[in-house]
DODREN-707319 format. One record per atom (N, C-alpha, C, O): x, y, z; residue in three letters. Coordinates in steps of 0.1 Angstrom, whole numbers, plus 5000, padded with zeros to 4 digits. Atoms other than C-alpha are relative to their C-alpha. Layout:
REM DODREN-707319
XYZALA/...
REM end
This chain:
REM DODREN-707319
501049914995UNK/509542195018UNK/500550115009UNK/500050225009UNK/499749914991UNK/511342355043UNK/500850084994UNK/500450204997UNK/499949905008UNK/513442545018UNK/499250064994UNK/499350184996UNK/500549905001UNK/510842655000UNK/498950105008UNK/498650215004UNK/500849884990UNK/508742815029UNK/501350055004UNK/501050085015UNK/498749894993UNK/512443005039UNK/499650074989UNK/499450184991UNK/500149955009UNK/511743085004UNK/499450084995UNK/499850164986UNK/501449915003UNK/508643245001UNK/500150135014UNK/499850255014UNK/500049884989UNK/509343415038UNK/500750085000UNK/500550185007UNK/498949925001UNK/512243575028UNK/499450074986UNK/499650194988UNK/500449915004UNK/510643714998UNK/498550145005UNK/498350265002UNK/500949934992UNK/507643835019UNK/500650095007UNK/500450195000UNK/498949974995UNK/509943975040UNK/499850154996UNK/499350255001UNK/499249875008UNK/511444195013UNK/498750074998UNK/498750185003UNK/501049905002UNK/508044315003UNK/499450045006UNK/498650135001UNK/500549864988UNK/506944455035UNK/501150085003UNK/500650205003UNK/499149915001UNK/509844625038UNK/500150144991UNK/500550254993UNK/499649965012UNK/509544735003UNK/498950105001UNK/499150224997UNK/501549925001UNK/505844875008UNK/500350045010UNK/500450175009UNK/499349854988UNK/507245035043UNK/500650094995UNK/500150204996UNK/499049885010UNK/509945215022UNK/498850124995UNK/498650234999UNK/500349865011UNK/507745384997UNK/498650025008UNK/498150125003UNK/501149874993UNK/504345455024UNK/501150075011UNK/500650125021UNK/499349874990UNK/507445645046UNK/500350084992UNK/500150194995UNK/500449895008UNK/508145795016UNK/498850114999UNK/498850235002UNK/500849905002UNK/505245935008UNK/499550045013UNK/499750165013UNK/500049944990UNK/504346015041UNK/500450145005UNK/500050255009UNK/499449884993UNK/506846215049UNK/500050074987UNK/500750164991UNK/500349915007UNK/506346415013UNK/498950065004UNK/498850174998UNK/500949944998UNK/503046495029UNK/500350095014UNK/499950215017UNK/499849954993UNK/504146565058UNK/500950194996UNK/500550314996UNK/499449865006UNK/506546855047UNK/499150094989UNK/499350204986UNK/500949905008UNK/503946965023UNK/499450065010UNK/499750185012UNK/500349944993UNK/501947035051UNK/500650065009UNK/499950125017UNK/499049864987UNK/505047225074UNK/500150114991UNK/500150234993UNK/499649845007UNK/505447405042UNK/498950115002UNK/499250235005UNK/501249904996UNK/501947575048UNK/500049995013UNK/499250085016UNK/500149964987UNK/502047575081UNK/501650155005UNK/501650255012UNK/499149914994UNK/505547745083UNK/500550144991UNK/500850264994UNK/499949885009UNK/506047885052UNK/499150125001UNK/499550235004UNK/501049904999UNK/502848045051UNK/500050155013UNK/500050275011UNK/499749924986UNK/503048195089UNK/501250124997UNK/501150245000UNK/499249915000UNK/506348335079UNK/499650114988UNK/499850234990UNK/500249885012UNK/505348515046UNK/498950075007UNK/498850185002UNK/501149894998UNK/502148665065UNK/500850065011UNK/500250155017UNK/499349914991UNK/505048785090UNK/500750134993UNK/500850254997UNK/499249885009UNK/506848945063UNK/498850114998UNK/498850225002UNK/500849895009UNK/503949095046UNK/499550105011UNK/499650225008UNK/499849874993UNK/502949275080UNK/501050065005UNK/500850135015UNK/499249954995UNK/506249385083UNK/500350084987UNK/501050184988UNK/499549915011UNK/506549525048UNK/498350115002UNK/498350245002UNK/501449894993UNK/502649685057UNK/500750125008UNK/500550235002UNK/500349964992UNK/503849845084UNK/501950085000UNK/502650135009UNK/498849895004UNK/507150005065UNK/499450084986UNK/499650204983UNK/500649935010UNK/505350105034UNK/499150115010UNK/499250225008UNK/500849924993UNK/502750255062UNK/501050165003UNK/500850274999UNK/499149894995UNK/505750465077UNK/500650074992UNK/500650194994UNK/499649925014UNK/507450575046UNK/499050074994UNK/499350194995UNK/500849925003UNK/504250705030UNK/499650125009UNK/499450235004UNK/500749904985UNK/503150905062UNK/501650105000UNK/501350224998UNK/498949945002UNK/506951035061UNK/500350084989UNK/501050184989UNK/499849905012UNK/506951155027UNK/498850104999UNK/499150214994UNK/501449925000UNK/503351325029UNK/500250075011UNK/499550175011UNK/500149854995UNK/504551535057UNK/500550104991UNK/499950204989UNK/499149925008UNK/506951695035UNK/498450104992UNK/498250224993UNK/500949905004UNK/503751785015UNK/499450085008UNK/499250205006UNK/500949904989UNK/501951885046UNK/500650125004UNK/499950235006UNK/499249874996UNK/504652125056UNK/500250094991UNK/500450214991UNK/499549905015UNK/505352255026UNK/498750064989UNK/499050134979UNK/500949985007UNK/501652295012UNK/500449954981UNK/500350024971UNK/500150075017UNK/502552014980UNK/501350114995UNK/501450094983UNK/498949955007UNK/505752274971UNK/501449944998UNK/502149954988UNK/498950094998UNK/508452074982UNK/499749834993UNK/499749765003UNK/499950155008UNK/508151714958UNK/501349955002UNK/501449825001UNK/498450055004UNK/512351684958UNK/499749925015UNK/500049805014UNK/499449994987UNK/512351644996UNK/499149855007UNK/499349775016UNK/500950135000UNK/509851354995UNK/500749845004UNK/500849775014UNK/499450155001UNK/511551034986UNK/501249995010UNK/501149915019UNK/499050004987UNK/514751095009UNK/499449985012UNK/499749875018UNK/500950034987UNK/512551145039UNK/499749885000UNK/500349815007UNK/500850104999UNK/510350845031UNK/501349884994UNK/500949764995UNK/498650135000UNK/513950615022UNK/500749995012UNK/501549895014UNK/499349974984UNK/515250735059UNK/499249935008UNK/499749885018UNK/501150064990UNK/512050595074UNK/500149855000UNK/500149775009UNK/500050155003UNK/512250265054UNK/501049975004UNK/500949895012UNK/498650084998UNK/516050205057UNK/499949975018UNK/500449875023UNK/500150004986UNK/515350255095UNK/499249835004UNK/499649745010UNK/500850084996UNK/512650035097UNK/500349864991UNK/499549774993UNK/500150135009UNK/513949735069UNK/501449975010UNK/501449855013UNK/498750074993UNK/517549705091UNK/499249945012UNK/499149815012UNK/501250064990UNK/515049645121UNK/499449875002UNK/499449815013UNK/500250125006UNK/513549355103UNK/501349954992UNK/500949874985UNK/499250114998UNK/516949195095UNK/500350044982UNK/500849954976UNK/499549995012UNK/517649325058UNK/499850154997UNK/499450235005UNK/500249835006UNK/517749655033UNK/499649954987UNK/499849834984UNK/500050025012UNK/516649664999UNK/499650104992UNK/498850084983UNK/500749895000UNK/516150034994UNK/499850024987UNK/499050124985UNK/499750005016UNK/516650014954UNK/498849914998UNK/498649864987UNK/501050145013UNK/513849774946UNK/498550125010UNK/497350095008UNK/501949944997UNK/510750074968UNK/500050094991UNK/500850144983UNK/501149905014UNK/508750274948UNK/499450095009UNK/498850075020UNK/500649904989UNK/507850584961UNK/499750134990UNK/500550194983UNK/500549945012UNK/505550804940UNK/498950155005UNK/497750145010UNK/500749874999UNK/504251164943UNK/499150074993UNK/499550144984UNK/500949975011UNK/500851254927UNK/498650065011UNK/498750145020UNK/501249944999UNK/497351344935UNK/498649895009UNK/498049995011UNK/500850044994UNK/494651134954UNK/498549994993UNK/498450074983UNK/501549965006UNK/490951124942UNK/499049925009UNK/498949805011UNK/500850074989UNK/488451074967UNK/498849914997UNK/498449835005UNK/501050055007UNK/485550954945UNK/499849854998UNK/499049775003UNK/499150145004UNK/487550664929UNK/500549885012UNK/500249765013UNK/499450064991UNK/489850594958UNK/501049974993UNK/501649864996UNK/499050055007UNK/492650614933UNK/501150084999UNK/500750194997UNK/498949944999UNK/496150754933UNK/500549984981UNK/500649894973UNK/499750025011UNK/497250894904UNK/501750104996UNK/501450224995UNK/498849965003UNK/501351014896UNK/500050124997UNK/499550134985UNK/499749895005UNK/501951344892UNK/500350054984UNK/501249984980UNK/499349975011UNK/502551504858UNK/500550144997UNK/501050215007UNK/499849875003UNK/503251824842UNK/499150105002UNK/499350225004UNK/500949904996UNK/499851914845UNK/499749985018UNK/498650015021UNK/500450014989UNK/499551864881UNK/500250095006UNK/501350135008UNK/499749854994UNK/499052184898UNK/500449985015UNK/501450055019UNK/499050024986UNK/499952054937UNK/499849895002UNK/498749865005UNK/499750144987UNK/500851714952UNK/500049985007UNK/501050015014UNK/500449964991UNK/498851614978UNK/500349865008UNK/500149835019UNK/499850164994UNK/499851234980UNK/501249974998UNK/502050044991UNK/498950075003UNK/502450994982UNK/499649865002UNK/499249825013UNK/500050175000UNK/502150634975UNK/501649904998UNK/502549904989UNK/498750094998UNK/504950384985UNK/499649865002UNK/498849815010UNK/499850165003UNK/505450034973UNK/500949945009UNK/502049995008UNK/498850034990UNK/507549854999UNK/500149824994UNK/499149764995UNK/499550065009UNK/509349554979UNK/500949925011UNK/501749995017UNK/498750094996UNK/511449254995UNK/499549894992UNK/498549824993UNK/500050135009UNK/512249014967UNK/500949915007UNK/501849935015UNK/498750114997UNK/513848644970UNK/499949995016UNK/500849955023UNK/500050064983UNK/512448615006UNK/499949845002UNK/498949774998UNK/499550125002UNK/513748295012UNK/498749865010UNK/498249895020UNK/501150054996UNK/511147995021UNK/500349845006UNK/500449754997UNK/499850134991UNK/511747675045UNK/500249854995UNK/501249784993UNK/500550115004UNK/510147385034UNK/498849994985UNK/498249894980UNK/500150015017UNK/508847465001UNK/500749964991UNK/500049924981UNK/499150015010UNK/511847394982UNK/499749824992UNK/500149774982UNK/501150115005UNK/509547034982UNK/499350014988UNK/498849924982UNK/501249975012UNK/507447194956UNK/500950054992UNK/500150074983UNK/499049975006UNK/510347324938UNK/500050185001UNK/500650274993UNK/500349884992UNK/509347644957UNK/500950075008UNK/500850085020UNK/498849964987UNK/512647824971UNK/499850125007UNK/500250135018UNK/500149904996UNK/511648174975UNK/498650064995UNK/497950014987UNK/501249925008UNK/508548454968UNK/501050125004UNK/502050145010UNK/500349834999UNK/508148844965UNK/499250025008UNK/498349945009UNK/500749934993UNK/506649054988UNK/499950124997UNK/500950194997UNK/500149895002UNK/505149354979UNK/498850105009UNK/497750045010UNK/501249954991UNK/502749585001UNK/500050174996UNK/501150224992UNK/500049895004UNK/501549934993UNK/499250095007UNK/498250035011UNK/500349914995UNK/500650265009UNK/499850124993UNK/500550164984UNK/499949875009UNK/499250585002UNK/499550105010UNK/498550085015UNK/500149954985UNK/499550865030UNK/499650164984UNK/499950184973UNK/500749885005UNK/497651225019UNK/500750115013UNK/500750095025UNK/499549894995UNK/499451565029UNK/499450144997UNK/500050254994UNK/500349845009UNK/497051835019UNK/499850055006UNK/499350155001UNK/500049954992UNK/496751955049UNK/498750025006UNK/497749955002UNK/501049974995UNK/494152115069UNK/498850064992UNK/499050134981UNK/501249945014UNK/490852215050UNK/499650155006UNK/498950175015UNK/500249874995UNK/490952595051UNK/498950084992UNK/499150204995UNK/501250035006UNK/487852635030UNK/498550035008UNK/498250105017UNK/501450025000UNK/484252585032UNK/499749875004UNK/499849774997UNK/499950184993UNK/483552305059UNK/498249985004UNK/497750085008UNK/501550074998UNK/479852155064UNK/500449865008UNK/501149765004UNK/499950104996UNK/479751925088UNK/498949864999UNK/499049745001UNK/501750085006UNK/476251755078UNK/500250004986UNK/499149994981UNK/500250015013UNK/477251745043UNK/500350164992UNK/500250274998UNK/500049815004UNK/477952075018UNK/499649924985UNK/500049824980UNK/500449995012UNK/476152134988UNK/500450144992UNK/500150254997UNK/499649905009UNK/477752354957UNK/498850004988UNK/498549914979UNK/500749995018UNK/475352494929UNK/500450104995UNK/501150185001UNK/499649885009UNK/475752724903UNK/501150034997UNK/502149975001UNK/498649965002UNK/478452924890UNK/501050055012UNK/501150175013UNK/499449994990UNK/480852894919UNK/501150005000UNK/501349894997UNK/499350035002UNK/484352944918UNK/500750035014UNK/500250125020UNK/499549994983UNK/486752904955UNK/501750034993UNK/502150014982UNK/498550004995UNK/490453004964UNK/500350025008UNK/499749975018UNK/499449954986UNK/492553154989UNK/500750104995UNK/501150104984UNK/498849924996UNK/494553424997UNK/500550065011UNK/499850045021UNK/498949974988UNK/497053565022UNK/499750165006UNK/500550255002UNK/500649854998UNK/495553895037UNK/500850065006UNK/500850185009UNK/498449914991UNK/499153955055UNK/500150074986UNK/499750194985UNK/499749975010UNK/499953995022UNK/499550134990UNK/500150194982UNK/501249865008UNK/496954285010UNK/499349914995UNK/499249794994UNK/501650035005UNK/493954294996UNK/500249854992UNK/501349794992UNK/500150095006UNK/492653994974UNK/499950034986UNK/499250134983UNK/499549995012UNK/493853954938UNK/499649874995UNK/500149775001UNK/499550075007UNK/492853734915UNK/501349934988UNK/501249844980UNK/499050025004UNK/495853694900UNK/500849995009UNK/501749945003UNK/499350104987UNK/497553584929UNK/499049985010UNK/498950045020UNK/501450064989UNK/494353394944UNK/501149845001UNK/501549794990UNK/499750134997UNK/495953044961UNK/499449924998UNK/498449964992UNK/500550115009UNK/494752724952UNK/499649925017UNK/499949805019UNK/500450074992UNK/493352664988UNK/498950005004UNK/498549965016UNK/501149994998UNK/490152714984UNK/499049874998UNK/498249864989UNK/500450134993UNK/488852375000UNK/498749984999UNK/498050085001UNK/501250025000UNK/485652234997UNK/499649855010UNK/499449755002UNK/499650074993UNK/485451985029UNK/498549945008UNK/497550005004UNK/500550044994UNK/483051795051UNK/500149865005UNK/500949785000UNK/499650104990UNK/482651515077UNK/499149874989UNK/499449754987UNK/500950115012UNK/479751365048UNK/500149994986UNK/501149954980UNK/500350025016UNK/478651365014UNK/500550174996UNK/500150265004UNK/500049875004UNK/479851684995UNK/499149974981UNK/499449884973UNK/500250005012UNK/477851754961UNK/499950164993UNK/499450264997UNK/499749845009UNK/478752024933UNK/498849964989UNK/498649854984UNK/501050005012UNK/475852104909UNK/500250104990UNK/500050224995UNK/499849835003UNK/476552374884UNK/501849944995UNK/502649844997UNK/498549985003UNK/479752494865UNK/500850055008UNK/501250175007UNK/499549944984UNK/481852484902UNK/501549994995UNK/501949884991UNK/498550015001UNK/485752564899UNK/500550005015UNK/500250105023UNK/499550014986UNK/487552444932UNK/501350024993UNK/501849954984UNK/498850014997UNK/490652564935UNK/500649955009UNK/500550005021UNK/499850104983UNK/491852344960UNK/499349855001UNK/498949794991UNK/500250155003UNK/490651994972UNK/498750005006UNK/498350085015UNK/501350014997UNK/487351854975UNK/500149865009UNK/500649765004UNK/499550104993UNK/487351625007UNK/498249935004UNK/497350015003UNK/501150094994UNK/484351405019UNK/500449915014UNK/501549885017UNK/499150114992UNK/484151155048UNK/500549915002UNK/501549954996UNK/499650125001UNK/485450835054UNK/498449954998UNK/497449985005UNK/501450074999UNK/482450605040UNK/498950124990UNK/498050084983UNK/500749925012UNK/480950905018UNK/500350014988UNK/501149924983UNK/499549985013UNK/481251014986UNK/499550164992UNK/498550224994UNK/500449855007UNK/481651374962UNK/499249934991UNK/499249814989UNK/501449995010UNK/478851374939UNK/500050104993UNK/499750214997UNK/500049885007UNK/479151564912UNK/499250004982UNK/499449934972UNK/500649965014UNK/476851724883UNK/500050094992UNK/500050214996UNK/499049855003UNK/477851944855UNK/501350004998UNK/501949894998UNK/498550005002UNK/481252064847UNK/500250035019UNK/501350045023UNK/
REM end
């Protein structure tokens, strides 16, 4: 008898031991699942306002170029706005100036959409920059077979300068056959054939064109409004 109760206590034994083992196992797989979101997570929403807040500065850096240059200068763009990022990605602890995207085109206030420049684009008034750190490396993920993500964040800074135009601050309405530009009166009289293309059509609200209206130049609204347009 007394052997077999050593017998049975010593397998008892083993199998608390055995069911300790595998609930500290899983335990501690929950446990690290939850540091992974607690740490991982924290760090990637560090990155991501740190790639915010270099796409922010690069965009704004390449859009002066337009601002100064009234959209003439495009070459001078991407350098500027790669000088801002490399500045600000050594800062944050890396470079990776070959993987941003930095793209020169047009704006549309309607939409809210950036669209690349082409052949037909008569001036570029935007710059949109993608700011890119791949393979950012990740803590306690590598539990989920999770070692690394991408970060991507995007910006789009507008250089068209000051609205020299037709400004309504309550709103502007265009009807009929209307057509706007600019010209340079240092220069002499006014020529349609060398009329500028800054003939603005701007306000703090709602702008609407009614009628076959040609803007030479940009049609701006306010934050929160919208152009409205009927007609060609």
């Amino acid at each position: 008898m007394k052997r077999s109760n050593l017998v049975l206590r010593h397998q008892s034994s083993r199998r608390r031991r055995a069911v300790v083992a595998v609930m500290t196992a899983v335990t501690l797989v929950v446990l690290l699942v939850f540091a992974s979101f607690a740490v991982d997570l924290g760090f990637v929403r560090a990155v991501c306002g740190d790639m915010q807040h270099t796409a922010d500065a690069g965009a704004l850096a390449g859009a002066s170029v337009l601002l100064e240059t009234d959209g003439q200068d495009t070459e001078s763009v991407r350098p500027r706005a790669l000088d801002v990022i490399e500045r600000m990605q050594k800062s944050q602890g890396f470079e990776a100036l070959q993987d941003q995207v930095i793209e020169v085109g047009t704006w549309d206030y309607h939409t809210r959409e950036f669209t690349p420049a082409d052949a037909t684009t008569k001036r570029s008034f935007a710059v949109r920059v993608v700011g890119v750190r791949n393979n950012t490396p990740l803590f306690f993920a590598g539990i989920m077979g999770k070692y690394s993500t991408n970060v991507t964040r995007e910006a789009v800074a507008l250089g068209s300068g000051p609205c020299g135009g037709i400004w309504g601050l309550e709103g502007v309405k265009v009807t009929g056959n209307v057509v706007t530009d600019s010209y340079n009166a240092d220069a002499g009289a006014y020529s349609e054939a060398a009329a500028g293309e800054n003939g603005d059509i701007c306000s703090g609200r709602d702008v609407t064109v009614n009628g076959g209206v040609t803007v030479n130049g940009d049609v701006m609204c306010g934050f929160g409004y919208e152009v409205n347009t009927n007609g060609n």
